[in-house]
N, C-alpha and C positions, 0 to 999 in steps of 0.2 A: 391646798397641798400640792407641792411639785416636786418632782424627782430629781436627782442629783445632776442629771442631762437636764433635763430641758431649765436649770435656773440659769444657762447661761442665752436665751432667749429673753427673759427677765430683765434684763442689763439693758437692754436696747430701749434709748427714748427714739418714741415715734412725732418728730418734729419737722415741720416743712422747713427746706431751706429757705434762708433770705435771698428776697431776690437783689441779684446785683447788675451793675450795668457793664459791659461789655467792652474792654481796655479801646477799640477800636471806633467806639461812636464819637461822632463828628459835630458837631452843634445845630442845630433844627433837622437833624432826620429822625428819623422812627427808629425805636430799638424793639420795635414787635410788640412790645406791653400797651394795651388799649388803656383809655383812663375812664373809669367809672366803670367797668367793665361786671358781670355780675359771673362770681367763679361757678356759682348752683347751676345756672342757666347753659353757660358754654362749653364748660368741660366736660367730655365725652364720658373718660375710663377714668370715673376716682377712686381711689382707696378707701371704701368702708368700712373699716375697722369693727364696728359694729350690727353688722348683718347676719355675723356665724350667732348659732343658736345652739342652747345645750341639749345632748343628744336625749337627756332624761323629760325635763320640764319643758325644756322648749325656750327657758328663759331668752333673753339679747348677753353673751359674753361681752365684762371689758377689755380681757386681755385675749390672746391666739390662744387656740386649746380646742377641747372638746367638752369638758363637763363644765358648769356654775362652782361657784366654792361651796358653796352647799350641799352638792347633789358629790362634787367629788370627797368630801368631809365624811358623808355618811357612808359614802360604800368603798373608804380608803386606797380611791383613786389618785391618779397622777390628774390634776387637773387639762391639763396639756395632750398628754400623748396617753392616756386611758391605763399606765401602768399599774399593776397592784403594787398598792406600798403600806397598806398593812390588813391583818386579817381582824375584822369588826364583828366573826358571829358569837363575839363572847362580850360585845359591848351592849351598855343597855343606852338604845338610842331613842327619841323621837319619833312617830310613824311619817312626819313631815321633812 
């Protein structure tokens, strides 16, 4: 469940650009790019997309947010930004 705000968050593919080669290189120099290079290994600061954790269960999130779809489903949250979006103490839910 997401709130009328944050489904334009939603929209955005998370894709690494291609890499391209530089209008200005010259034939046998180096454009920076090592070959066999291993990204795990040398890259400093990456983008983990999957390290935030939901505030209830603890699950791993796929998407940017705060709650799991399940944990925001049962307490008619905003998965994202923790909004109430609807009132569930007349629903008969699951204790999981």
């Amino acid at each position: 469940m997401v709130c009328q705000a944050c489904e334009k968050k939603l929209a955005k593919v998370a894709c690494p650009e291609k890499w391209r080669e530089t209008k200005g290189d010259k034939q046998g120099e180096s454009s920076g790019r090592k070959v066999n290079e291993n990204k795990l290994l040398t890259g400093a600061k990456r983008y983990q997309p999957y390290d935030k954790k939901c505030r209830t269960c603890k699950q791993k999130l796929h998407q940017d947010g705060l709650y799991c779809q399940g944990c925001a489903y049962v307490k008619g949250l905003c998965s994202m930004c923790g909004k109430q979006l609807l009132d569930v103490s007349k629903y008969k839910q699951s204790a999981s």
